[in-house]
C-alpha positions in Angstrom: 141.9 86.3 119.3 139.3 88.1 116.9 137.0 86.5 118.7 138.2 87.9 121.8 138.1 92.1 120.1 134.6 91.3 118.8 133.0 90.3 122.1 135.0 93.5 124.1 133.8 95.9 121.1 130.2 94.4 121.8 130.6 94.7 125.9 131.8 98.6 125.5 129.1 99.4 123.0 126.3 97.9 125.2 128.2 99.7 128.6 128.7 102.9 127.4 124.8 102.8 125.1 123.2 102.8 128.4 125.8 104.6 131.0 127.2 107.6 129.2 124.4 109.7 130.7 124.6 108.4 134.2 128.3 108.9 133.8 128.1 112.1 132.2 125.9 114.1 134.6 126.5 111.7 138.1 130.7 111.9 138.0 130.6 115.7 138.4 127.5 115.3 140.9 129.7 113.0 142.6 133.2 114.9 142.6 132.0 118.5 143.0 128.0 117.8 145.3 129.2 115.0 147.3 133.0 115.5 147.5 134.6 112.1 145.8 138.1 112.2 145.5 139.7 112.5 142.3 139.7 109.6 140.1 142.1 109.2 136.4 140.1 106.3 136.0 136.8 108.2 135.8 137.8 111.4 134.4 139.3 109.6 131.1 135.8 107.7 130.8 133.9 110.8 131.8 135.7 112.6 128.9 134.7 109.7 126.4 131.1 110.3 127.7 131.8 113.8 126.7 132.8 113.2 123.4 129.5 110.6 123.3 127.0 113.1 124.1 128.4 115.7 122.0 128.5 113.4 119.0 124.8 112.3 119.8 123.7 116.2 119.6 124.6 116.3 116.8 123.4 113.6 115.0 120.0 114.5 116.8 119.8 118.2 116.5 122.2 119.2 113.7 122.4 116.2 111.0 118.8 115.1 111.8 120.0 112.1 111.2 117.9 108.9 113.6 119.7 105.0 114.4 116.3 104.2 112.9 116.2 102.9 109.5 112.6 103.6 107.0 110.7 105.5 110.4 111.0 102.1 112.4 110.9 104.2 115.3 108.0 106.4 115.1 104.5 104.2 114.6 101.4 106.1 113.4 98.4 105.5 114.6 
């Protein structure tokens, strides 16, 4: 069963890492532009997209903080 949690916890990292920003700006594009119906479904995991983007403003912007350990992420040339 550990097993199990590990491999969902990795599956919901990796899903949310690259879709909290089409989720984020394309579910109100969606429900308000284009007219979708209302969906619980969506607006929970639009919410938790919220709370995603908010927390990665402010590591970015007001902690300074980067994911990237000793400047692995800039090169100099």
């Amino acid at each position: 069963m550990p097993k199990f949690l590990k491999e969902i916890y990795g599956v919901g990292i990796l899903f949310f890492y690259y879709m909290k920003y089409i989720i984020f700006f394309g579910w109100p594009l969606l429900r308000y532009g284009l007219e979708y119906k209302d969906n619980m479904i969506m607006n929970v995991l639009w919410i938790f997209c919220l709370f995603l983007f908010i927390k990665d403003m402010v590591y970015k912007f007001v902690l300074k903080k980067s994911y990237c350990e000793g400047g692995s992420c800039h090169t100099k040339r």
